[in-house]
VOGU-3710 file (C-alpha; in Angstrom, 3 decimals, decimal comma):
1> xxxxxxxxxx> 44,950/101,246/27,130  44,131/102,979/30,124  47,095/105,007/32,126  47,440/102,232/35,191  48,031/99,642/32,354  50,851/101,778/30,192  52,432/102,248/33,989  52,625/98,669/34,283  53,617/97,986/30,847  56,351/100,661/31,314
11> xxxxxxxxxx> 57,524/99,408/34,642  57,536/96,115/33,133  59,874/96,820/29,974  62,409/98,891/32,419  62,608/95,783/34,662  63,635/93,691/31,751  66,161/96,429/30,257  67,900/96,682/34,316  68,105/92,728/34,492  69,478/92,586/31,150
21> xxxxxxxxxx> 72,011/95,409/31,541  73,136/93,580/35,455  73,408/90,157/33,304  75,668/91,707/30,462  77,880/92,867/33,098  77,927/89,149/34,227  77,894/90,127/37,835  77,291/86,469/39,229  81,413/86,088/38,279  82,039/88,708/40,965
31> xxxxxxxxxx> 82,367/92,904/40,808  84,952/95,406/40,518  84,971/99,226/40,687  85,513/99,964/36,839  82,674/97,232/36,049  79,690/98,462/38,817  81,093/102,131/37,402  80,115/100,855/33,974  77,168/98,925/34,963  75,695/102,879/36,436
41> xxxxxxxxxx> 76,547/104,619/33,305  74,680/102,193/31,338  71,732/102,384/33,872  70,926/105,658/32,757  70,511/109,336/35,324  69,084/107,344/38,353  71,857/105,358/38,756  74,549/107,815/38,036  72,968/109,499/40,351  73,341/107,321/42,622
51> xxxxxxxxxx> 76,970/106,074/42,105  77,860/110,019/42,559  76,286/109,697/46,025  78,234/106,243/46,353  81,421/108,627/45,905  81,044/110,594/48,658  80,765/107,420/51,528  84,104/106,449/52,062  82,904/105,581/55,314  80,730/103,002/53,879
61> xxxxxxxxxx> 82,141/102,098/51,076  86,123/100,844/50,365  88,189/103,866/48,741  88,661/102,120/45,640  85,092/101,955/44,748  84,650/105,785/45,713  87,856/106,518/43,823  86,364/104,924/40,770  82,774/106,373/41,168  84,409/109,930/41,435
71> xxxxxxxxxx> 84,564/109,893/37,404  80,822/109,330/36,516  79,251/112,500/35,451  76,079/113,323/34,103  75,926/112,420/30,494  72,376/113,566/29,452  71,034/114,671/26,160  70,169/118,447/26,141  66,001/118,900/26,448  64,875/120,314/23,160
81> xxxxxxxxxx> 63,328/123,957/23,335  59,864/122,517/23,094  60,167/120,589/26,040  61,101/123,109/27,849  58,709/125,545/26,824  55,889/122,908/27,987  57,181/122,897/31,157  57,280/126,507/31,481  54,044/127,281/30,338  52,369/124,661/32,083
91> xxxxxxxxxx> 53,751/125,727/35,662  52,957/129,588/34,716  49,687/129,031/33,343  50,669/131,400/30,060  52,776/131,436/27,340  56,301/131,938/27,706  57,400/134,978/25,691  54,612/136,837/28,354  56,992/135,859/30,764  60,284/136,760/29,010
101> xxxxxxxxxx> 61,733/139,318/26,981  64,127/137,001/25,168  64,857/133,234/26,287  68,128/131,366/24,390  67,216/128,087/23,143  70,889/126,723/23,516  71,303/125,686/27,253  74,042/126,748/29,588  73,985/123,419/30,981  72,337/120,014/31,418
111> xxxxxxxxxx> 71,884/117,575/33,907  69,916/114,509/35,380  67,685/115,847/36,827  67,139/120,003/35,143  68,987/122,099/32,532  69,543/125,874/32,770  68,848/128,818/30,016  69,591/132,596/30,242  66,999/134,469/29,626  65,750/138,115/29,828
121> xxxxxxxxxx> 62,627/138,870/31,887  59,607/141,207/30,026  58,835/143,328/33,530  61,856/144,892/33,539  64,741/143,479/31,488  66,772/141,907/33,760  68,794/139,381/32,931  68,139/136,513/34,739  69,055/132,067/34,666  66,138/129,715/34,038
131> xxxxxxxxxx> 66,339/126,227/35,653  63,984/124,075/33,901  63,333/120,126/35,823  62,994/117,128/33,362  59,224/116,154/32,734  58,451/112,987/34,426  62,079/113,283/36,087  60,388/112,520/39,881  58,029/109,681/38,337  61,159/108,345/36,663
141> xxxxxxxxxx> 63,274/107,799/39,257  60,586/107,198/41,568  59,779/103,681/39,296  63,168/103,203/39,231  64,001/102,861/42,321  61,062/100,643/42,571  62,524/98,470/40,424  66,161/98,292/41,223  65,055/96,861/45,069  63,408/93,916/42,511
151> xxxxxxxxxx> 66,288/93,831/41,096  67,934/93,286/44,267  66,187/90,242/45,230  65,520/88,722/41,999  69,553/88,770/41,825  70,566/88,219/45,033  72,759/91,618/44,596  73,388/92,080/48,510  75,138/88,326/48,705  76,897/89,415/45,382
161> xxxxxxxxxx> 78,281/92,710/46,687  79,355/91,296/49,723  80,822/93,777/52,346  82,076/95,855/49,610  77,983/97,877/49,097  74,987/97,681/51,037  72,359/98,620/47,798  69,484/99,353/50,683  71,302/101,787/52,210  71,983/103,700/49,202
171> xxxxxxxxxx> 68,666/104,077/47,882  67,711/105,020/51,182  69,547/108,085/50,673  69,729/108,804/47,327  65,904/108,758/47,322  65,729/111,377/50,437  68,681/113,106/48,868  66,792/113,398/45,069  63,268/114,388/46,664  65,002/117,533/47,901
181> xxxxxxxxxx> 66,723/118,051/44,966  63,338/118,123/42,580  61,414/120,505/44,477  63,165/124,173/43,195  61,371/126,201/46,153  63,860/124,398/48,665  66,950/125,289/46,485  65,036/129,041/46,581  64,793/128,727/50,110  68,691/127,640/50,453
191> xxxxxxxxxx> 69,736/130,303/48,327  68,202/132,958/50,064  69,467/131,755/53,825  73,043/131,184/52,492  72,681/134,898/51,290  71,628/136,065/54,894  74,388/134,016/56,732  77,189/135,625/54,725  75,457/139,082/54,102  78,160/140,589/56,067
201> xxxxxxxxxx> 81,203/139,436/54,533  81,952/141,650/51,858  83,812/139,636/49,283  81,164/137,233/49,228  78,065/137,204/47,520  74,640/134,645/45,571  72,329/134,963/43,324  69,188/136,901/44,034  65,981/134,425/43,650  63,294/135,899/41,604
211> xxxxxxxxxx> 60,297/134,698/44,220  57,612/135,402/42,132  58,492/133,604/39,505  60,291/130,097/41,163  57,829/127,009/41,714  58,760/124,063/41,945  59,718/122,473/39,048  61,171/126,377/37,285  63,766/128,639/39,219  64,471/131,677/38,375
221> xxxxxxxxxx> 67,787/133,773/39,815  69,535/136,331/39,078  72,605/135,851/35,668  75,797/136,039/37,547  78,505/137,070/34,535  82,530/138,351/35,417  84,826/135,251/35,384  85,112/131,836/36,333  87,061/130,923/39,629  89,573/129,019/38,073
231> xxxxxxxxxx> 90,276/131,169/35,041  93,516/132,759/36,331  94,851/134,337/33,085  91,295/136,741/33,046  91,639/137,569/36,450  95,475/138,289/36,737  94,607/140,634/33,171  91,424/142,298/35,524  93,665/143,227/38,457  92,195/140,225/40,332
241> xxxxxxxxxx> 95,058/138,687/42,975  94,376/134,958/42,600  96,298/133,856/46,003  94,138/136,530/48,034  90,824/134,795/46,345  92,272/131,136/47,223  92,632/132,549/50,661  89,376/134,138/51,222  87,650/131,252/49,513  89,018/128,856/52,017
251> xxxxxxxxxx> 88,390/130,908/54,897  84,376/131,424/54,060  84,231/127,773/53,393  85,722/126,895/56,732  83,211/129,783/58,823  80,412/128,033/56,467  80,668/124,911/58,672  82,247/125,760/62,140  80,217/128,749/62,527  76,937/128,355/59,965
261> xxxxxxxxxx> 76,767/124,913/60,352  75,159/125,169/56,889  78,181/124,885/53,729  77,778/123,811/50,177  77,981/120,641/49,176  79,469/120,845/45,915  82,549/123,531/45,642  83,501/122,852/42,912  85,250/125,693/39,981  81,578/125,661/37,731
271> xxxxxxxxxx> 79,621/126,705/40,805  81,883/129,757/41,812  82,616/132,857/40,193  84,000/136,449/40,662  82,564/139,442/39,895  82,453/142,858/40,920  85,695/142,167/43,552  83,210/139,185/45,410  83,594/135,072/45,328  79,679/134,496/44,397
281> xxxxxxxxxx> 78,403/130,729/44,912  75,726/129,300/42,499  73,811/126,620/42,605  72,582/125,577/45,819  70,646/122,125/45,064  72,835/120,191/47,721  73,547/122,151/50,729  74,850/120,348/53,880  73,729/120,739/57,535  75,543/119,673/61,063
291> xxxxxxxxxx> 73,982/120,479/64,356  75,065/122,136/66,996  76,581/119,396/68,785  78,138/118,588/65,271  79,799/121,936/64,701  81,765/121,720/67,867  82,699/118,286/67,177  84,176/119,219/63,817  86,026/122,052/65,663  87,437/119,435/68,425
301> xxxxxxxxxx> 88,769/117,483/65,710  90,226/119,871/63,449  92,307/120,604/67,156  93,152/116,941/67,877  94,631/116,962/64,749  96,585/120,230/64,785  97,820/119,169/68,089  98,124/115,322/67,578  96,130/114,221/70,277  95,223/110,421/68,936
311> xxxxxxxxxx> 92,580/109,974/72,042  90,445/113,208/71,363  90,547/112,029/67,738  89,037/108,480/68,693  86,276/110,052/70,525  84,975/112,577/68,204  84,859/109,511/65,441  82,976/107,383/68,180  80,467/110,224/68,952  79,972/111,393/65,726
321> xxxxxxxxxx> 79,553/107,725/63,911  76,678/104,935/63,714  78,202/101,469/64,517  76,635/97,975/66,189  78,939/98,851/68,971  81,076/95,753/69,017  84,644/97,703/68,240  87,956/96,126/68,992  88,574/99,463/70,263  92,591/98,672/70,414
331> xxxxxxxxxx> 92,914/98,087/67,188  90,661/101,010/66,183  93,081/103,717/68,294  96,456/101,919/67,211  95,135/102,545/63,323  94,165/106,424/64,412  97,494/106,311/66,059  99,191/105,073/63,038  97,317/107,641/60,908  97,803/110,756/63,206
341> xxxxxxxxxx> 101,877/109,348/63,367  101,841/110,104/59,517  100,947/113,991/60,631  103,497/114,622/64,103  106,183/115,937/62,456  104,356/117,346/59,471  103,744/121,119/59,144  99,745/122,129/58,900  100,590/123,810/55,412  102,302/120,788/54,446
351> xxxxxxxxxx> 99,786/118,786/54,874  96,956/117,549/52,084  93,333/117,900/53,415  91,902/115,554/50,842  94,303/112,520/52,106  93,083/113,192/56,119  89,626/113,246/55,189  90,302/109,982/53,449  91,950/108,237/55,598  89,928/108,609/58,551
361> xxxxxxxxxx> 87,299/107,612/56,548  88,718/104,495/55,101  89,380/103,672/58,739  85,948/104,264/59,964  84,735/101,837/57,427  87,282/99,176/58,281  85,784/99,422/61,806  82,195/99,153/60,359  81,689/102,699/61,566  78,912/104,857/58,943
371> xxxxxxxxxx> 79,070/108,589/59,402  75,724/110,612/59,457  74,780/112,218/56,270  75,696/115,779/57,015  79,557/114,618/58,219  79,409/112,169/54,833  78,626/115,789/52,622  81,295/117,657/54,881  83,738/115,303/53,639  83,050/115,059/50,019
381> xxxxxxxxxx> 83,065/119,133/50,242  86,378/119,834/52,194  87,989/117,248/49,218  86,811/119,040/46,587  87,026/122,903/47,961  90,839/121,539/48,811  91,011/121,099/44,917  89,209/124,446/43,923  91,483/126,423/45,852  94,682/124,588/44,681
391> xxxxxxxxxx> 93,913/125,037/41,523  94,099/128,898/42,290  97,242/128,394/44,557  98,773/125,195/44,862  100,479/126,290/47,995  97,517/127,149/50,076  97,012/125,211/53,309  92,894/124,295/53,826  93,878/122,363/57,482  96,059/125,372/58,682
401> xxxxxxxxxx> 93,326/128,085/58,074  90,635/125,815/59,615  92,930/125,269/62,867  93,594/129,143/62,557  89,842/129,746/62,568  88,920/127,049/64,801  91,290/128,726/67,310  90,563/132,530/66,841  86,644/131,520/66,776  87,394/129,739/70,273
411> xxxxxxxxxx> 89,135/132,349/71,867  86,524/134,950/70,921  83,461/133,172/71,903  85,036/131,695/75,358  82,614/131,535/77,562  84,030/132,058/81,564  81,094/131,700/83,092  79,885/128,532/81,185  83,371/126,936/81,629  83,224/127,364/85,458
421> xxxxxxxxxx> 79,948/125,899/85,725  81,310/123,278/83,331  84,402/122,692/85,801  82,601/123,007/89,101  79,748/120,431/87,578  82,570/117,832/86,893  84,331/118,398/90,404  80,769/117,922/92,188  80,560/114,357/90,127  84,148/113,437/90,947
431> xxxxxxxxxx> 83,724/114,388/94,742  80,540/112,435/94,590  82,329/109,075/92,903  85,012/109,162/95,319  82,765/109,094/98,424  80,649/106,326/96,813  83,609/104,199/96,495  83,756/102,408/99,771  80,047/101,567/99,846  81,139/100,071/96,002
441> xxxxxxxxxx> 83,761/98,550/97,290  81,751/96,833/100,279  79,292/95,879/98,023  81,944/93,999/95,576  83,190/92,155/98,623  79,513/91,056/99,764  79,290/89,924/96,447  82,233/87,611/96,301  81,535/86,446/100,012  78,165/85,403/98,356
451> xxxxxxxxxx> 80,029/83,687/95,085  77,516/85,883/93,035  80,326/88,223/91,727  80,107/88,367/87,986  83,067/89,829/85,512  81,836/90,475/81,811  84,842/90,072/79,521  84,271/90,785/76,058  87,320/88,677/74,230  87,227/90,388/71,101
461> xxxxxxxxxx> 90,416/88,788/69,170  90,141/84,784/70,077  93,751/84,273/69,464  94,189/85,435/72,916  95,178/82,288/75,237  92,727/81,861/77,618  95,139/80,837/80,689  96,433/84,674/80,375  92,717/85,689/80,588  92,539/83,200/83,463
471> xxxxxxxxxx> 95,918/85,124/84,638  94,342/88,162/84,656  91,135/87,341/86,385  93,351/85,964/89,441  95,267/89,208/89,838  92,244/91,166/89,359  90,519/89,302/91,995  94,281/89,461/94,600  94,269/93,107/94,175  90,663/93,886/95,251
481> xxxxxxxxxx> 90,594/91,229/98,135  94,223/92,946/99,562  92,180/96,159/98,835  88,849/95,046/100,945  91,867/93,671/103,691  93,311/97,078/103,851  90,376/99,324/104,456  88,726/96,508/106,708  91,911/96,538/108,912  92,085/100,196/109,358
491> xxxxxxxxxx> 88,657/100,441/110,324  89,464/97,317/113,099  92,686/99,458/114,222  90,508/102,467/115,272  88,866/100,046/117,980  89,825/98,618/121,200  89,352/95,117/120,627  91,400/92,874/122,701  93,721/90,753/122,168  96,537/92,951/120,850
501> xxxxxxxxxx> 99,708/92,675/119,034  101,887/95,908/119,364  99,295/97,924/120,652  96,631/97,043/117,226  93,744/94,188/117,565  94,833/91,484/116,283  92,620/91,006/113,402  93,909/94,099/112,046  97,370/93,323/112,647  96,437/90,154/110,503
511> xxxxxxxxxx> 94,528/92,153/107,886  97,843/93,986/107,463  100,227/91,260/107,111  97,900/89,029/104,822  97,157/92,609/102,769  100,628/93,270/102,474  101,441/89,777/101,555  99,549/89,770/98,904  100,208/92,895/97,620  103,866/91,462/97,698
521> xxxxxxxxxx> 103,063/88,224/95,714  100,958/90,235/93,052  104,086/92,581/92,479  106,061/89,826/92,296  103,830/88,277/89,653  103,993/90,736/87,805  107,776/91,718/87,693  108,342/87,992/86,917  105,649/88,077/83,577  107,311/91,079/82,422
531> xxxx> 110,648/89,451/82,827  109,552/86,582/80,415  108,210/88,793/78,135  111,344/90,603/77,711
//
């Protein structure tokens, strides 16, 4: 059988086993986090995979379903030494035990997608960590992913699901997300510029990557030993003070993304440890980036949270997320308001990271609002680097050293001379708006002498009665022809048109009266509506 036909014939048989495992579930009588958790787990590493990515989108997906996916972990079967020895060999081109000294068969750990041995290099003895990818792993998931959009259609899975998952969108990223993951020489590559970005902060340190002999599918780094982070009975016994390491932890992880722009993804205990006096991170598969324009909008909202301000709040989440545009913006800054109400009397050290992060996600995906991928990571890490460091001291405060180092970072990078250009910039637009005004102004009133004056209402909630649009309209249009009197009056009074009354033409002593008139009327209006509604 030739090796297009076993593909096929492969492809075929996995097709089969994912419809069988989605009809088990019995999906067509509707879905519920614990099920589509279970449905993943059966689906084998791809979709686990996936669902772990699914855990990290509360902004696209309700916080029940992310709550629920938060509990799948990898559940592979160790690779047997063999296996691993092929792969070896075959990206080195010679046998292993040329490479290494010694190599332990039992594996420190195993995952989806690689599994990691210690091992003992021949050149010079150094102990070093092997990470060894899955044969086929890339072709795997690759033909998986093939077959789950089938899947999709064949099953209708997108009218199934509802609002509650859009299955597109997650392969999407998964996909991009796994790519990156399988080549080893970009995990080299992050290792080594995480190194460089912290290399001056003493108590913090990463594995050195043995270049010469990482390729793409085998990395090899330097074996980090000492204790793990969360092991507070060794390091109280070594002298270690575990509230000073919570601290420090939280502070790097904070400069990581306000000032790096560049933070890891997954903080958790197993991928931090301390030796030699420094925090040293491990593992840098899934590293998160933000932009420039990114980093100052995380800093801007960490502030509009410290100091309550609902409105700066609204716009970094508008800024900063993808959405069809078509907000009831109203409703979308009374819920911020509602959520930053929760926080006004609250002390920063009394409040929980995790539960901010949460809710303003859960709120952006009420309003249909999808954050980027590098602000979906950020919030998955701050939740679990909350947890890491409470688990070293539950009293630590993540939100009051980020405002502290948002603050201090602020005041020591203020730029004077950029803010004045900033400020005189915004002063030359205002001046310039202001003079444009009357010609605006004149132009509106043209316009309505015309009847081609247009007013685009977008009536977002259609509970509203349209006589109070109707309402509106009228005093709308009252106040800008008692405007257009006023202004055309004046401009008649600096004349000498004849005839007079009191010493002003006439027509602007009409202007006046009708202006003022009006103006009267609309006030009255309005004093009388609000006397109704009370």
């Amino acid at each position: 059988m030739s090796q297009n036909n076993q593909k096929t014939l492969s492809s075929q048989r996995r097709l089969v086993q994912i419809i069988t495992i989605l009809k088990k579930h019995h999906l067509a009588k509707g879905i519920d986090p614990v099920k589509f958790r279970m449905i993943l787990e059966d689906l084998g590493p791809t979709f686990v995979k996936i669902g772990q990515i699914m855990a990290s989108r509360q902004d696209m997906f309700s916080q029940r379903y992310c709550l629920e996916l938060v509990k799948l972990r990898d559940n592979v079967a160790a690779m047997d030494i063999e296996t691993v020895r092929e792969v070896i060999e075959d990206e080195y081109g010679k046998k292993l035990s040329d490479v290494f000294e010694d190599f332990d068969e039992k594996p420190l750990g195993s995952a989806s997608i690689a599994q990691v041995h210690k091992a003992r290099l021949k050149e010079d003895g150094r102990d070093i960590v092997v990470k060894v990818q899955r044969p086929h792993i890339y072709e795997m998931m690759e033909r998986d992913i093939a077959l789950v959009r089938k899947a999709i259609k064949l099953l209708k899975l997108n009218e199934v699901l509802g609002s509650v998952v859009d299955l597109n969108i997650v392969l999407d990223e998964f996909w991009h997300t796994a790519k990156e993951e399988m080549d080893f020489l970009n995990e080299a590559q992050f290792a080594r510029k995480f190194a460089k970005l912290n290399a001056d902060i003493c108590y913090i340190g990463a594995p050195v990557i043995e270049t010469a002999f990482s390729t793409h599918k085998v990395l090899v780094m330097e074996y980090i030993d000492g204790f793990d982070i969360d092991n507070l009975i060794k390091l109280k016994e070594n002298g270690y003070d575990v509230e000073e390491i919570a601290a420090k932890l939280a502070e790097n992880y904070i400069k990581q993304i306000v000032d790096d722009g560049f933070f890891h993804a997954d903080p958790h205990p197993g991928n931090l440890r301390i030796r030699d006096g420094k925090i040293i991170w491990i593992d840098f598969g899934m590293m998160g980036v933000l932009s420039h324009n990114d980093k100052d909008l995380m800093k801007t909202a960490v502030m509009a949270i410290g100091k309550n301000d609902t409105q700066k709040l609204v716009d970094v989440i508008l800024t900063l997320g993808e959405h069809d545009g078509r907000i009831n913006y109203t409703l979308f800054y009374d819920h911020i308001e509602t959520f930053m109400s929760h926080y006004v009397s609250a002390d920063l050290k009394d409040i929980n990271l995790g539960d901010v992060v949460q809710e303003i996600f859960t709120i952006a995906h009420k309003h249909r609002i999808s954050m980027p991928k590098g602000v979906s990571m950020l919030a998955r890490g701050l939740v679990t680097i909350e947890s890491t460091v409470m688990l070293i001291d539950p009293h630590i405060s993540i939100i009051e050293i980020a405002a502290n180092h948002v603050t201090n970072h602020m005041a020591n990078h203020f730029d004077f001379k950029k803010e004045l250009t900033n400020s005189m910039q915004k002063l030359y637009n205002s001046s310039q708006n202001f003079l444009e005004l009357p010609i605006q102004l004149s132009d509106i009133m043209k316009m309505m002498m015309k009847g081609r004056l247009k007013i685009n209402l977008d009536i977002v909630e259609s509970s509203v009665p349209l006589i109070s649009i109707n309402h509106m309209v009228n005093k709308l249009v009252v106040g800008i022809v008692s405007a257009g009197l006023l202004m055309a009056s004046s401009l008649l009074c600096t004349t000498q048109m004849t005839p007079k009354v009191f010493g002003i033409p006439a027509l602007g002593f009409i202007g006046y009266v009708t202006a003022v008139g009006l103006g009267i009327w609309l006030l009255l209006t309005v004093l009388k509506e609000k006397k109704k509604k009370n």
